[in-house]
Backbone bond lengths (Angstrom), bond angles and torsions (degrees), N, CA, C in turn:
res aa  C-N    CA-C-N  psi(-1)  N-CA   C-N-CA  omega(-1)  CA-C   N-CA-C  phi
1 X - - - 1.464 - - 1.518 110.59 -
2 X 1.304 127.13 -67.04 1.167 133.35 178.29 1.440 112.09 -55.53
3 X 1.680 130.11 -35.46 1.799 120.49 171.50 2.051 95.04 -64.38
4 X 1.421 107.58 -30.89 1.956 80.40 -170.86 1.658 93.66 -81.19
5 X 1.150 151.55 -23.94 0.974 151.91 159.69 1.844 105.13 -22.70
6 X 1.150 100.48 -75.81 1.750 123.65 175.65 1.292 104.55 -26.68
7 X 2.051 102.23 -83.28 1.239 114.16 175.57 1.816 127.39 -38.76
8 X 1.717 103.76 -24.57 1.546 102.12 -178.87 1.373 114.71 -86.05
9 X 1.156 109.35 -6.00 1.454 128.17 -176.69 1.648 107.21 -80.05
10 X 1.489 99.48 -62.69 1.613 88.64 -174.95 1.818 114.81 -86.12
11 X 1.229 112.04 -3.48 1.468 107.25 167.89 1.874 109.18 -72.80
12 X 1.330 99.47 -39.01 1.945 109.78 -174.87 1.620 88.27 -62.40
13 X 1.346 126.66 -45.28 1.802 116.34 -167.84 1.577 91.08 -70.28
14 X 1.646 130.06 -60.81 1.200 112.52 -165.08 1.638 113.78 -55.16
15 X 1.143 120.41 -30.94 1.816 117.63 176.53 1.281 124.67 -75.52
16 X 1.348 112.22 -10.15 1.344 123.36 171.30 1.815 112.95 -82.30
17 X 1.575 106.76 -45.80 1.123 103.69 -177.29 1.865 103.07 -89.18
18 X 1.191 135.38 46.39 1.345 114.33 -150.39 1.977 93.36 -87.05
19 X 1.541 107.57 -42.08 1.364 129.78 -169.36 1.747 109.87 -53.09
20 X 1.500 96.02 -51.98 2.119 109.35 170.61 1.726 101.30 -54.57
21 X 1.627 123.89 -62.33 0.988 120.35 154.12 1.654 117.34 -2.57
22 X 1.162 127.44 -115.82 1.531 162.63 151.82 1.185 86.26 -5.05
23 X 1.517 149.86 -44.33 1.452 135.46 -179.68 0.978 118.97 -46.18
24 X 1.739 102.23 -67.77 1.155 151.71 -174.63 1.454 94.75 -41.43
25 X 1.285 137.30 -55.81 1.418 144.64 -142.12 1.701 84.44 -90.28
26 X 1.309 113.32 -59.58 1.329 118.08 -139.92 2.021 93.02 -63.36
27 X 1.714 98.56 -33.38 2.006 94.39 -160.07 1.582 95.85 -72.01
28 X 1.419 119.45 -43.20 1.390 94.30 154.83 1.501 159.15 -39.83
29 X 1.102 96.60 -30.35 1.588 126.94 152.59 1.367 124.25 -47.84
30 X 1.501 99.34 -56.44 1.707 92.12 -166.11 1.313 90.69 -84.08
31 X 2.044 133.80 -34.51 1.630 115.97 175.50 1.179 109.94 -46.39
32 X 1.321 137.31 -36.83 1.771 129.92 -161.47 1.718 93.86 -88.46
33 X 1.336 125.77 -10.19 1.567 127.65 158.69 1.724 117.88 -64.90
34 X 1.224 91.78 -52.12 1.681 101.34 177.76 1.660 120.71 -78.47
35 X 1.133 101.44 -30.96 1.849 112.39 158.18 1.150 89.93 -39.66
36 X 1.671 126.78 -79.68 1.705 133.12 -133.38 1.360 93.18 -75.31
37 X 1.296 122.19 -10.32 1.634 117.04 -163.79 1.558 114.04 -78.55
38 X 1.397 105.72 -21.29 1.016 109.02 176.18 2.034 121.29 102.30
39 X 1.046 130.16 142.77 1.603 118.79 146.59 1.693 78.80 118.23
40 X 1.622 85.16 162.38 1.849 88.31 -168.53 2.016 93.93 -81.65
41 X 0.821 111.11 -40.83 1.400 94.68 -150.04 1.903 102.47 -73.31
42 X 1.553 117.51 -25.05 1.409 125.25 163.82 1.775 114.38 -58.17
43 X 1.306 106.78 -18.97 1.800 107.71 175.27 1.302 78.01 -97.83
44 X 0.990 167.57 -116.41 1.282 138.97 -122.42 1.341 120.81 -69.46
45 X 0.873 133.24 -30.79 1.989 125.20 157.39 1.570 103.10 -47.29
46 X 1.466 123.09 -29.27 1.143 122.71 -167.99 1.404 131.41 -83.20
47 X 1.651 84.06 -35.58 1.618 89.49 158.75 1.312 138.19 -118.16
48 X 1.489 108.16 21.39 1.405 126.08 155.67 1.527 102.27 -75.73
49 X 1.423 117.60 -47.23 1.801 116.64 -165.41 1.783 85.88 -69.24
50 X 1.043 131.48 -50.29 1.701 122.43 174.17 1.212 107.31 -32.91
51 X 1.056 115.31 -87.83 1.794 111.42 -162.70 1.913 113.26 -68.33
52 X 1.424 95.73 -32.34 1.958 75.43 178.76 1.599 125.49 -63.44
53 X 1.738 91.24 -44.71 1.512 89.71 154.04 1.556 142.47 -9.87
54 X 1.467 92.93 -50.80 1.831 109.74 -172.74 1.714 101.40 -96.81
55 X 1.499 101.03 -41.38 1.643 94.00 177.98 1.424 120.51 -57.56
56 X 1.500 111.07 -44.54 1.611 126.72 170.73 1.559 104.64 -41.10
57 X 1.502 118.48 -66.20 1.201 130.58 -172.72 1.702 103.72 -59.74
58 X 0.677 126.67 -30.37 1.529 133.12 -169.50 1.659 111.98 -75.44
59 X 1.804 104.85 -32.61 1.211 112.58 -177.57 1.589 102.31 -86.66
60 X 1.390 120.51 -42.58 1.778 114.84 -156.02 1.618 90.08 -78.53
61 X 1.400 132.63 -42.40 1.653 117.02 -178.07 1.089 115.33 -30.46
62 X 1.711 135.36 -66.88 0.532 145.53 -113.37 1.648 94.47 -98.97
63 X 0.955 111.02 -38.40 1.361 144.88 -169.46 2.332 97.18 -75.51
64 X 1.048 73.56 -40.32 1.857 83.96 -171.47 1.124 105.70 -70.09
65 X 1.850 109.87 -64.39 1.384 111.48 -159.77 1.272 106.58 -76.53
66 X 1.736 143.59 -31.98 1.067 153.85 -150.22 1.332 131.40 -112.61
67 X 1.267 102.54 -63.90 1.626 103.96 168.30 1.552 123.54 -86.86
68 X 1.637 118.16 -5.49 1.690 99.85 152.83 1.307 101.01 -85.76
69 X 0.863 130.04 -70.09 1.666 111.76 -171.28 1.697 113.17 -18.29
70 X 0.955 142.75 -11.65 1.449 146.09 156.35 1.698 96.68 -79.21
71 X 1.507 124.48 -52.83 1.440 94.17 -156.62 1.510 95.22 -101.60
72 X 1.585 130.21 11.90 1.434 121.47 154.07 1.317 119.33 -64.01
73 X 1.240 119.67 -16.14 1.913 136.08 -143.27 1.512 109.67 33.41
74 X 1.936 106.70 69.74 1.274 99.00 -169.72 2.025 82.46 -100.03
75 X 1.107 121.94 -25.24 1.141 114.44 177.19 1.735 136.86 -50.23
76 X 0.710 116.14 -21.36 1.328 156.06 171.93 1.621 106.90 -54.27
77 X 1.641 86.79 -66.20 1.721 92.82 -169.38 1.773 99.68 -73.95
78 X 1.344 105.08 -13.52 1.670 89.14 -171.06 1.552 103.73 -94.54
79 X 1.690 108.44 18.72 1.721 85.39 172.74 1.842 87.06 -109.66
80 X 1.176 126.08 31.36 1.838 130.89 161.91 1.584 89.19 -99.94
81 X 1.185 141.57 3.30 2.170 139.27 -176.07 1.123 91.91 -105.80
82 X 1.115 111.68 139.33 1.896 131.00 179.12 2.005 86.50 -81.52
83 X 1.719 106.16 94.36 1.046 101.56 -159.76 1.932 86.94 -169.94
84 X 1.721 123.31 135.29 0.957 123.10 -149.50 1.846 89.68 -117.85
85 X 1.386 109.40 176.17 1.404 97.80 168.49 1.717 131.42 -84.00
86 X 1.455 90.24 -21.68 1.797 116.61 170.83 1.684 107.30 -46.29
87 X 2.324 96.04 -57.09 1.015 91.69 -177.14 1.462 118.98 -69.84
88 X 1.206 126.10 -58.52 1.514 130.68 -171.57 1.881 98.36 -49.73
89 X 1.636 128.34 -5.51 1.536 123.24 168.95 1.823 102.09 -67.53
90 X 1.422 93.23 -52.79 1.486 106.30 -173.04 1.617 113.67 -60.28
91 X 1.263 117.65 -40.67 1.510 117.92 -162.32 1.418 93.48 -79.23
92 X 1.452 145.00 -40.52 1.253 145.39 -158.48 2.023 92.82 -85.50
93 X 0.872 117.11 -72.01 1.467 121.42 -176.10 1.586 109.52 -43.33
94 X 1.708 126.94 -49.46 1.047 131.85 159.23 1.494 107.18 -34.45
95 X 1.490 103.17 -97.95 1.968 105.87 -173.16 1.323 113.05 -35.99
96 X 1.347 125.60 -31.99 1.398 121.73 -162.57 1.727 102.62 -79.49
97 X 1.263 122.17 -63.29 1.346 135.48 164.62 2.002 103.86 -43.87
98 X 1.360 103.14 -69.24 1.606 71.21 167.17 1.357 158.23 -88.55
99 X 1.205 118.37 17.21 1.260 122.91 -178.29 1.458 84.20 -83.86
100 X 1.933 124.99 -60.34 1.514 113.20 -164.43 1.316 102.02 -52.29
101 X 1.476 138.99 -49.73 1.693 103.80 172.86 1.004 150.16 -85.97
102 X 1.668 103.97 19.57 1.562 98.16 157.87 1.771 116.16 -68.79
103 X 0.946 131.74 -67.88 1.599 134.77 163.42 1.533 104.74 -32.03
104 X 1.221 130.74 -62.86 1.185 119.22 168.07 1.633 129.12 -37.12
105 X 1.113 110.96 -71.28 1.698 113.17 173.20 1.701 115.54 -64.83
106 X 1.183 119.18 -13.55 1.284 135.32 175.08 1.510 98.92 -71.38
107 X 1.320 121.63 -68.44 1.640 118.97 -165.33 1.664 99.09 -82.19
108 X 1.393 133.26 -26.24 1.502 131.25 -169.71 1.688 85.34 -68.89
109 X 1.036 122.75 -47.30 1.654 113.67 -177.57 1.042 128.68 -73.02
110 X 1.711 109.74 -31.18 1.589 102.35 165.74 1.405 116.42 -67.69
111 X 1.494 122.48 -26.51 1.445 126.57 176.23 1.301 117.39 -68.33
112 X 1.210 102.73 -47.76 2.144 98.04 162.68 1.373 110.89 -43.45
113 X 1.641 108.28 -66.06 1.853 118.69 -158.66 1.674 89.61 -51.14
114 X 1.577 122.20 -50.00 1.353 105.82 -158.53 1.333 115.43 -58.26
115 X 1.774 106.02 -53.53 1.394 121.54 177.37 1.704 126.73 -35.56
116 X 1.583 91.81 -43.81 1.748 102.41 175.90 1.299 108.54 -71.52
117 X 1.282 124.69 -27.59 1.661 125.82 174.64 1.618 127.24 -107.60
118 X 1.539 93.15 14.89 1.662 94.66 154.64 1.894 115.58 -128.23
119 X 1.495 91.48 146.61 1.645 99.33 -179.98 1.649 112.39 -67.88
120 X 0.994 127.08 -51.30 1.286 122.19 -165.30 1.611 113.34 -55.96
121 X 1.798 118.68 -24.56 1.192 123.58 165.43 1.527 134.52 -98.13
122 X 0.910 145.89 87.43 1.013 160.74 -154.27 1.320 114.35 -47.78
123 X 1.484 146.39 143.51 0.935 141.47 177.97 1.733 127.77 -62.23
124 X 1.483 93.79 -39.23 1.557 94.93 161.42 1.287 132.62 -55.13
125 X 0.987 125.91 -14.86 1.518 140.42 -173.10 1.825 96.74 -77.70
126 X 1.465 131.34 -46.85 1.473 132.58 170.86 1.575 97.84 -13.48
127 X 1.583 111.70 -81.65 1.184 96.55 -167.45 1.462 157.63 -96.01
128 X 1.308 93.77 43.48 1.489 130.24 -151.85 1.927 90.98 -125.94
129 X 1.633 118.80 -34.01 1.169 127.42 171.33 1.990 116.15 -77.28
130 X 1.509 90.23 -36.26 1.777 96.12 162.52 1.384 128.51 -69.77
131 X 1.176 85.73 -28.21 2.344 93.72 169.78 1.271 112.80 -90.81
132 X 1.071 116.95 -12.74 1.924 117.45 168.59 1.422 98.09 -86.90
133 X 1.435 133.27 -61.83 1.558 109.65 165.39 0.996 118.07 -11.01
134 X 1.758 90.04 -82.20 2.032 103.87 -150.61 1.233 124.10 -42.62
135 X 1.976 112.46 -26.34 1.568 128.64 169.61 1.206 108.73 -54.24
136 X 1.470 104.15 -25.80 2.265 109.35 -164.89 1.610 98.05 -77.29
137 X 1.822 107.00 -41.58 1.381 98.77 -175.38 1.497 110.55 -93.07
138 X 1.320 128.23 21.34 1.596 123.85 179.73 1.456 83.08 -96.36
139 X 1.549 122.29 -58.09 1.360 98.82 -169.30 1.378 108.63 -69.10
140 X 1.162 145.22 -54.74 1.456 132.80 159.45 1.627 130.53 26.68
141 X 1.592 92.82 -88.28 1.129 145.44 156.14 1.830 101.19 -35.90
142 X 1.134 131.17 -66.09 1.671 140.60 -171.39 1.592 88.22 -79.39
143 X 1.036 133.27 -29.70 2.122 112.27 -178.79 1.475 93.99 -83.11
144 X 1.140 127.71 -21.14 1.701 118.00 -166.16 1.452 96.39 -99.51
145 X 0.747 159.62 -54.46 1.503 161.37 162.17 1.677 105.68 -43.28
146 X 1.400 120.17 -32.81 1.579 104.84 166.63 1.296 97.82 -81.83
147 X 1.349 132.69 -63.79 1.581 139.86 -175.46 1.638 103.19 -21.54
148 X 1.136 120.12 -73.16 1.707 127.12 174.56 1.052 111.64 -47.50
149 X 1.208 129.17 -62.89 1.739 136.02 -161.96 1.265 93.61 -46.77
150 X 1.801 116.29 -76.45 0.932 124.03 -149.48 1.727 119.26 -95.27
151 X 1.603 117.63 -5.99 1.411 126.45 151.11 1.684 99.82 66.30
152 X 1.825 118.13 23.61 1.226 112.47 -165.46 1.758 106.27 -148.21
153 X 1.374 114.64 123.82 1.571 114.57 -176.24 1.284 121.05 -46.17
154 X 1.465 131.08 -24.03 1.055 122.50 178.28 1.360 122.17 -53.15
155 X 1.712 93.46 -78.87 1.626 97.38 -177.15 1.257 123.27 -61.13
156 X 1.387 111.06 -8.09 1.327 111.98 177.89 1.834 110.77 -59.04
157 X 1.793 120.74 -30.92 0.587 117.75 -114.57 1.518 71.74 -118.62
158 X 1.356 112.53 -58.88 1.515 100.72 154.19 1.698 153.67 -43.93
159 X 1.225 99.34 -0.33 1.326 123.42 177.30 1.600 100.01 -92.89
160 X 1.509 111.74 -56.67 1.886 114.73 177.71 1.707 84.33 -43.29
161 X 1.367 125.93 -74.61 1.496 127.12 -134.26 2.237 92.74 -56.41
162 X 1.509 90.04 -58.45 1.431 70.80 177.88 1.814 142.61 -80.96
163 X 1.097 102.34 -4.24 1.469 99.06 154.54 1.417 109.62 -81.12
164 X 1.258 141.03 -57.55 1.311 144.71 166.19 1.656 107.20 -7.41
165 X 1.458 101.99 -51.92 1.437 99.21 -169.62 1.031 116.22 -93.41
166 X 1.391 122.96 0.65 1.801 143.36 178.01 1.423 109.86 -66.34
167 X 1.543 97.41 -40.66 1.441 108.09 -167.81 1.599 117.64 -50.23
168 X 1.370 111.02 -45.85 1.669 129.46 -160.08 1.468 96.95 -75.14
169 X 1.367 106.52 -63.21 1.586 113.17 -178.41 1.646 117.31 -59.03
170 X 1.511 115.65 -26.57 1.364 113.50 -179.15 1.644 106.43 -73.37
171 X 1.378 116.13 -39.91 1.467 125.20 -163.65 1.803 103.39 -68.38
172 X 1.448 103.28 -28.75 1.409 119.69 -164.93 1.828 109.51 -68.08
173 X 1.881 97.52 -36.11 1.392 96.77 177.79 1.093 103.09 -81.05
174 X 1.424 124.05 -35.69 1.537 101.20 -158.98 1.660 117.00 -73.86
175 X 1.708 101.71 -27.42 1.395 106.28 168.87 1.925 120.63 -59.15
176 X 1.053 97.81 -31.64 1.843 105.05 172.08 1.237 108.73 -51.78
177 X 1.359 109.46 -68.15 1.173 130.65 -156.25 2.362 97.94 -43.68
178 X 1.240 93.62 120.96 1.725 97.72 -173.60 1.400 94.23 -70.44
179 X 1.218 131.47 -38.50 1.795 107.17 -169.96 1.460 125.54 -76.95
180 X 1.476 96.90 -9.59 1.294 111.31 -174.07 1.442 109.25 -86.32
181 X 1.680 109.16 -57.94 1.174 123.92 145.56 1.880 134.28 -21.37
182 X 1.170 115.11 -34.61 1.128 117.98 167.47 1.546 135.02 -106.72
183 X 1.474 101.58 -3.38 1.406 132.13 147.01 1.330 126.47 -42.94
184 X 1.655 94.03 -31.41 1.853 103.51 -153.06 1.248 87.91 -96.86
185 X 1.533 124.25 -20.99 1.707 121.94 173.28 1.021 107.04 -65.13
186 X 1.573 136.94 -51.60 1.174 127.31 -141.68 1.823 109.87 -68.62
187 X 1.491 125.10 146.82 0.816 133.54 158.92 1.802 134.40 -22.99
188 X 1.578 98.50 -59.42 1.342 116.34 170.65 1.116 107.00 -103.78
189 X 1.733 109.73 169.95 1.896 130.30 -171.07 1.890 86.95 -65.82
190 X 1.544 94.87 135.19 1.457 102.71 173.94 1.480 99.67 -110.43
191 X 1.596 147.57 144.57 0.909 115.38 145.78 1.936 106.86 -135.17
192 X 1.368 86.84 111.00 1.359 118.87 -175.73 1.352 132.40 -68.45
193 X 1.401 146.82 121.89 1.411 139.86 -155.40 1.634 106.32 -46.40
194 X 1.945 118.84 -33.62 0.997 91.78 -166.89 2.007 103.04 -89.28
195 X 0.860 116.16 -37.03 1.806 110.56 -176.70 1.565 117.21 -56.58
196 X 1.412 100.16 -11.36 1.945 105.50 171.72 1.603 97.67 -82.72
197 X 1.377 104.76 -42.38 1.916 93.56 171.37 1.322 140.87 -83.58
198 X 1.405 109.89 -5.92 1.780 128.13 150.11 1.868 87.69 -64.64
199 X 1.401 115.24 -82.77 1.901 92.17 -146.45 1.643 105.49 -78.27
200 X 1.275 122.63 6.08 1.725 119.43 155.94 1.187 122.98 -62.74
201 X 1.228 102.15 -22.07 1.799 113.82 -165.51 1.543 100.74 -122.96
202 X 1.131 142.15 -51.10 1.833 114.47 117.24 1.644 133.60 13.53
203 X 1.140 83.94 -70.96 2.025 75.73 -178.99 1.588 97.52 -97.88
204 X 1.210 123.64 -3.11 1.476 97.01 163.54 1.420 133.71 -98.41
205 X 1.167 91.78 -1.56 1.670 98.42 167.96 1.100 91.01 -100.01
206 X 1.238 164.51 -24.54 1.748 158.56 170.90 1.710 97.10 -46.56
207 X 1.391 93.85 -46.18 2.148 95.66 -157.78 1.886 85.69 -67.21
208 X 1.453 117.75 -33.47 1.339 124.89 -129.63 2.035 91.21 -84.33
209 X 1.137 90.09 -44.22 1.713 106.97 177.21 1.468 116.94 -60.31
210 X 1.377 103.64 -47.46 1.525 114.34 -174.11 1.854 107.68 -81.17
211 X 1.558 116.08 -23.91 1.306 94.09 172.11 1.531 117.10 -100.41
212 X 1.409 106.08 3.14 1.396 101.92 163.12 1.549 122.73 -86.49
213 X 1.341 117.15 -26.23 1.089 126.62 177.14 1.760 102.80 -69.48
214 X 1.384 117.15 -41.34 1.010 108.40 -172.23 2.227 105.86 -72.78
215 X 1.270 112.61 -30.76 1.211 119.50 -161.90 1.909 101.88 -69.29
216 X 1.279 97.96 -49.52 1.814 121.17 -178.69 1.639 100.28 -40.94
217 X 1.808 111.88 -61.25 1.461 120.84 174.85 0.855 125.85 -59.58
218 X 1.378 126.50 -36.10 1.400 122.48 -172.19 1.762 110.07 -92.94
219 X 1.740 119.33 13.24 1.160 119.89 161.18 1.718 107.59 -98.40
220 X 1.057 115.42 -4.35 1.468 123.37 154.79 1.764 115.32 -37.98
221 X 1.406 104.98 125.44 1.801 103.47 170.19 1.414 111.98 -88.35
222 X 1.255 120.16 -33.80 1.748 119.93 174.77 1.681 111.97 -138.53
223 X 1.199 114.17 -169.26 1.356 120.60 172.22 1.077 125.33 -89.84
224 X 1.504 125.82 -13.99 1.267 134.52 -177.55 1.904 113.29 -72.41
């Protein structure tokens, strides 16, 4: 009773957000349109509309699935659901984490497939485009884990501002950085000591966020 409980939980968040979803997918879409279009200033409209897309999306989830449900007082009613706080840790962190990667792994793949099948971009560049993600989903990942923990607009809000601002400065080193940098020339996928230690250290603060966020909640006694 209580796992379909779970399961009804994160299918009701995925149907709620289905439309942000489908946005999300589509503005990526038309940037990997304006990429192919050609001309310098359309690659850069193109790949600014790429990544804000996901940053935008990255900020309202969090914001959607999590912190109104505090000011709906939908929480409340779910401690009347044969439903634990562990579980309601899991069902919120689940839907929330996956809906952002469906759109996420959706456009990171169309950006590979395109990249590998156009000349003007080089293949090295792939993974230099997977570590600018993974920054989209570390901060991601850090607004939803404050959003839950703390069930409160503020910090929620301070968490957007400082990953938000992570983004520019993170992209900035890795673009400096000459080995990385000359990676992105090469013809074929390079993968170089330093871009394995951007997304190693990437997914370990991803695992590192999400099981603390999950550990913090689930020492919670109610929802209130």
């Amino acid at each position: 009773m209580k796992g379909s409980v779970v399961q009804t939980l994160i299918l009701a968040d995925l149907y709620r957000h289905r439309m942000f979803i489908l946005y999300t997918i589509v503005s990526g879409g038309l940037a990997l349109v304006l990429l192919q279009s050609g001309g310098e200033v359309r690659f850069i409209l193109g790949a600014t509309l790429f990544f804000t897309g996901l940053i935008v999306f990255g900020c309202l989830l969090p914001s959607s699935n999590i912190i109104n449900e505090g000011k709906k007082q939908t929480q409340p009613f779910l401690m009347s659901l044969p439903i634990s706080v562990v579980q309601y840790a899991a069902a919120k962190i689940i839907s929330t984490v996956g809906m952002f990667l469906v759109p996420w792994l959706t456009l990171i793949l169309a950006a590979v497939l395109y990249i590998a099948g156009s000349e003007p971009f080089p293949d090295g560049s792939i993974p230099v485009v997977l570590a600018l993600a993974g920054l989209i989903l570390v901060g991601f990942c850090l607004i939803t884990g404050v959003s839950i923990v703390s069930e409160a607009e503020g910090p929620m809000v301070a968490s957007m501002i400082a990953a938000n601002s992570s983004y520019g400065f993170g992209w900035y080193l890795m673009i400096r950085n000459p080995v990385i940098r000359d990676g992105m020339k090469s013809p074929e996928i390079v993968w170089n000591r330093e871009i394995l230690t951007v997304l190693g250290i990437e997914f370990a603060v991803i695992v590192l966020i999400l099981g603390l966020t999950f550990l913090l909640q689930s020492r919670k006694r109610d929802f209130v």
